[in-house]
N, C-alpha and C positions, 0 to 999 in steps of 0.2 A: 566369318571364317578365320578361324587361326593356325599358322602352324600346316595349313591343309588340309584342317577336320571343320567340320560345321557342329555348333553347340546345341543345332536348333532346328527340330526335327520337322516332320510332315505328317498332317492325321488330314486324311481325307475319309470323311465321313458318307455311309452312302445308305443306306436306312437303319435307324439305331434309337435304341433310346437316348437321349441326352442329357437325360437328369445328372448324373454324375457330372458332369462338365459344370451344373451351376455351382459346384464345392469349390472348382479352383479359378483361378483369373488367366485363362488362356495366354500366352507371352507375356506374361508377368502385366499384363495393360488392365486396367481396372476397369469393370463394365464391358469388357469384351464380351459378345455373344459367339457362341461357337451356334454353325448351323450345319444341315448336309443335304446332301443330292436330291433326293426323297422328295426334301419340301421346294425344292424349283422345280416352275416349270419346264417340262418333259425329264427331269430328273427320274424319275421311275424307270430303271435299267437295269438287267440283270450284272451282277456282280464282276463277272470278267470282260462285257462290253463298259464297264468305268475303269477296272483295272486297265485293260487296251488301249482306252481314248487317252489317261493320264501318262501314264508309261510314253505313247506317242507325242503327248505336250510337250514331257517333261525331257525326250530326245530333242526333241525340234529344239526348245526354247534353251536349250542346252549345249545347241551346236554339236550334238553328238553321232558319231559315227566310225562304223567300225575301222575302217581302213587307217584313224590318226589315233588309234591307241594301239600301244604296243603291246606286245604277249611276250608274259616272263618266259626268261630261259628255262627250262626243262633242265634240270637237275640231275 
C-alpha cells in the first residue's frame, strides 16, 4: 500500500476456464499456479453464496464496521 492505494488487486476465482492465466505469471512470481473454487472440495456454490462468504471474510479480516467510518458531508 502506498500513498493509501493498494497496487494489487483481488481475483477470486469461482468456476471458469483458466487457460488464460497460463499466458501470464500471476504476482509477477514465476511458476505461480492460479486455481478457483470449483476445484476444492465443497467449493461447488452458487455465485452470490462465494460473493457473500468473501465479502463477509474480507469485513471480519478487515476489522470493518459500519459505526467507525465516517460519511462525507452532504454538499
Amino acid at each position: 500500500i502506498r500513498g493509501g492505494a493498494s497496487y494489487h488487486g483481488l481475483s477470486f476465482n469461482i468456476d471458469m476456464d483458466l487457460a488464460p492465466f497460463r499466458q501470464i505469471r500471476p504476482c509477477g512470481i514465476e511458476g505461480l499456479e492460479v486455481t478457483q473454487l470449483a476445484a476444492l472440495p465443497g467449493g461447488k456454490i452458487p455465485l452470490n453464496a462465494a460473493a457473500d462468504g468473501l465479502r463477509a471474510q474480507l469485513l471480519h479480516q478487515l476489522e470493518y464496521n459500519h459505526a467507525t467510518v465516517s460519511s462525507p458531508d452532504p454538499a
